[in-house]
C-alpha positions in Angstrom: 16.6 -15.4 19.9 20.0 -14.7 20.7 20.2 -11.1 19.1 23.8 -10.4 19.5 24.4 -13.4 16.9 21.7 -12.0 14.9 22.8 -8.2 14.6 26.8 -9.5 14.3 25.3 -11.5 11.1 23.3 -8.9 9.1 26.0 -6.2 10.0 28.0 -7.9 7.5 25.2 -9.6 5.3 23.2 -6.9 5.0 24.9 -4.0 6.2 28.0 -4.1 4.8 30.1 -4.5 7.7 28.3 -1.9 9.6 25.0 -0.3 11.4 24.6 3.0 12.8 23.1 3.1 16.2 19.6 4.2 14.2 20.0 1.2 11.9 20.2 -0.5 15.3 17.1 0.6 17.0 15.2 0.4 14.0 16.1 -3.4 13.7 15.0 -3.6 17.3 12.0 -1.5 17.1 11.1 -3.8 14.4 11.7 -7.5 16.8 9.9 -5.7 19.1 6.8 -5.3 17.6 6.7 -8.4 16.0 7.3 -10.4 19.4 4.7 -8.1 21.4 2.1 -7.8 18.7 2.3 -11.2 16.1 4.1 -13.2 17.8 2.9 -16.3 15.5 4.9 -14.5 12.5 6.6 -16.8 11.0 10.5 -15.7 10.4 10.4 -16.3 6.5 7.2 -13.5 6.8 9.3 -11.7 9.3 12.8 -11.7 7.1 10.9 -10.4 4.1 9.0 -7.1 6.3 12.8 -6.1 7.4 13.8 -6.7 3.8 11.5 -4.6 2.5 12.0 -1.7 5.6 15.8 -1.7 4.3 15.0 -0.9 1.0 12.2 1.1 1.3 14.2 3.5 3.6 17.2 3.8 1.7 18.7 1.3 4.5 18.3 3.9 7.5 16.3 1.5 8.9 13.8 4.8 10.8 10.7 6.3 9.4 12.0 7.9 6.0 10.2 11.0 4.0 9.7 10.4 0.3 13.4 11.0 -1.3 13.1 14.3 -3.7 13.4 17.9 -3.1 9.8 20.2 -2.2 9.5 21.0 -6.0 9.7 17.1 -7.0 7.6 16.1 -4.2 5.1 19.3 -4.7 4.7 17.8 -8.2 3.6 14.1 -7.0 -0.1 13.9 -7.8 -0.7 12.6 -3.7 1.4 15.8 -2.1 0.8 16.6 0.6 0.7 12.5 1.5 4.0 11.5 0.0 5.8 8.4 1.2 6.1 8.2 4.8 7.2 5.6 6.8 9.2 2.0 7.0 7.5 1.3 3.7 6.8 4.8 2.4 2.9 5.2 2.0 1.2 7.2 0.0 -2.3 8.8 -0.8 -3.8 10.3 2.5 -6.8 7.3 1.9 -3.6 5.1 2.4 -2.4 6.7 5.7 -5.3 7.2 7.5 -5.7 3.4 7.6 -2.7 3.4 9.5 -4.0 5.9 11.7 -2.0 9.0 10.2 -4.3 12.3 11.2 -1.7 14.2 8.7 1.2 14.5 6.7 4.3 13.3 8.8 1.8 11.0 10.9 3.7 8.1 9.4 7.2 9.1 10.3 6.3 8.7 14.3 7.6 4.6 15.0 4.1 3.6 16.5 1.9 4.7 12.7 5.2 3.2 10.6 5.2 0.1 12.4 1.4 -0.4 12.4 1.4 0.5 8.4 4.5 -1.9 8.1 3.1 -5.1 9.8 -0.4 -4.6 9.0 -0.3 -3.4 5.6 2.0 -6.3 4.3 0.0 -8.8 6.5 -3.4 -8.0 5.7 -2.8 -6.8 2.0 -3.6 -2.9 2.5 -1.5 -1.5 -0.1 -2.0 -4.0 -3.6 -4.6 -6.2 -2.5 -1.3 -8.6 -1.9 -0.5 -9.8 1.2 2.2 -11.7 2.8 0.7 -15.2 3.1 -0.1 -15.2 -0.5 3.8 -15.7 -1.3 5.4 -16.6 1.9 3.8 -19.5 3.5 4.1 -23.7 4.7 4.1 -24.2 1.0 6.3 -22.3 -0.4 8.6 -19.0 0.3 8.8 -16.9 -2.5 10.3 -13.6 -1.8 10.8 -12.5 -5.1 7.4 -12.2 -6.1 6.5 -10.9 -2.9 7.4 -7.5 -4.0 3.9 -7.3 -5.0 2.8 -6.2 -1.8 4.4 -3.0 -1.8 5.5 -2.4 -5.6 4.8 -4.6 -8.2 8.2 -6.1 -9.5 10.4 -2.8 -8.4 13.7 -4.2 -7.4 12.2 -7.4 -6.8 15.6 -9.8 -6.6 17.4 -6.9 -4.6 14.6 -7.4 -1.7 14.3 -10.8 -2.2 18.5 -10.9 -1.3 18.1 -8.8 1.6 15.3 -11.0 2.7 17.1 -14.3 2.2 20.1 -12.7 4.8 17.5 -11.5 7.1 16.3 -15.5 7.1 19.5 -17.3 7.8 20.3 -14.8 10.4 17.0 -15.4 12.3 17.3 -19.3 11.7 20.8 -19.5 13.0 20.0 -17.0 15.8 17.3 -18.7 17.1 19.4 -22.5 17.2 
């Protein structure tokens, strides 16, 4: 993949004309992974993870904490395990799958990429998993927001993921 062409096309389709240096990494953190560790993901599964990572972290792109002051977060029925991570998971059942030993496990890149690319492949957060929506048949990235969050902002991620697509396909020509 030619990831200069990539990163120059979601700065401005995704980004806004703009990434941070952490937005950077993250992106990169994020190929990584994927190449070293499922390499036979397909791009439309691989365009819809880094959808979902930009909205799930509030487009930082790094292992985020649950937005909300201590009080707000104190008052969460799952505190201490409050969203953590690329995809912000919760319940301390949840994290451990992931291999989180305690609360701020999942803000370390190795635990947030393992929760991010196993739980949306193998359908560890809803019982919904990427293949169900995003396969040879069909690519639907709206209603995979059910792997994370039932229909939550479903058409926003599904934009994001549609720019994250082009961008792979044309950086990989």
């Amino acid at each position: 993949m030619n990831r200069e062409y990539f990163f120059n096309r979601i700065r401005q389709s995704v980004f806004g004309g703009k990434m941070t240096q952490p937005q950077v990494e993250g992106v990169t953190n994020i190929l990584n992974y994927r190449d070293k560790n499922w390499p036979k993901m397909s791009d439309d599964e691989l365009a819809y993870l880094l959808a979902t990572v930009v909205h799930e972290t509030a487009h930082k792109m790094q292992p985020i904490r649950e937005m909300g002051g201590e009080r707000y977060l104190r008052s969460k029925k799952y505190y201490p395990w409050v969203g953590e991570g690329l995809v912000q998971v919760t319940w301390k059942e949840n994290a451990v799958k992931f291999g989180a030993k305690k609360p701020g496990d999942l803000l370390t890149w190795p635990i947030a990429l393992r929760a991010a690319f196993e739980g949306m492949i193998k359908g560890m957060f809803t019982g919904k998993k990427l293949a169900d929506y995003i396969n040879k048949n069909r690519v639907d990235y709206v209603g995979a927001r059910r792997i994370i969050n039932g229909t939550d902002r479903a058409k926003l991620v599904a934009g994001y993921a549609r720019a994250f697509r082009d961008a792979l396909k044309q950086a990989n020509q």
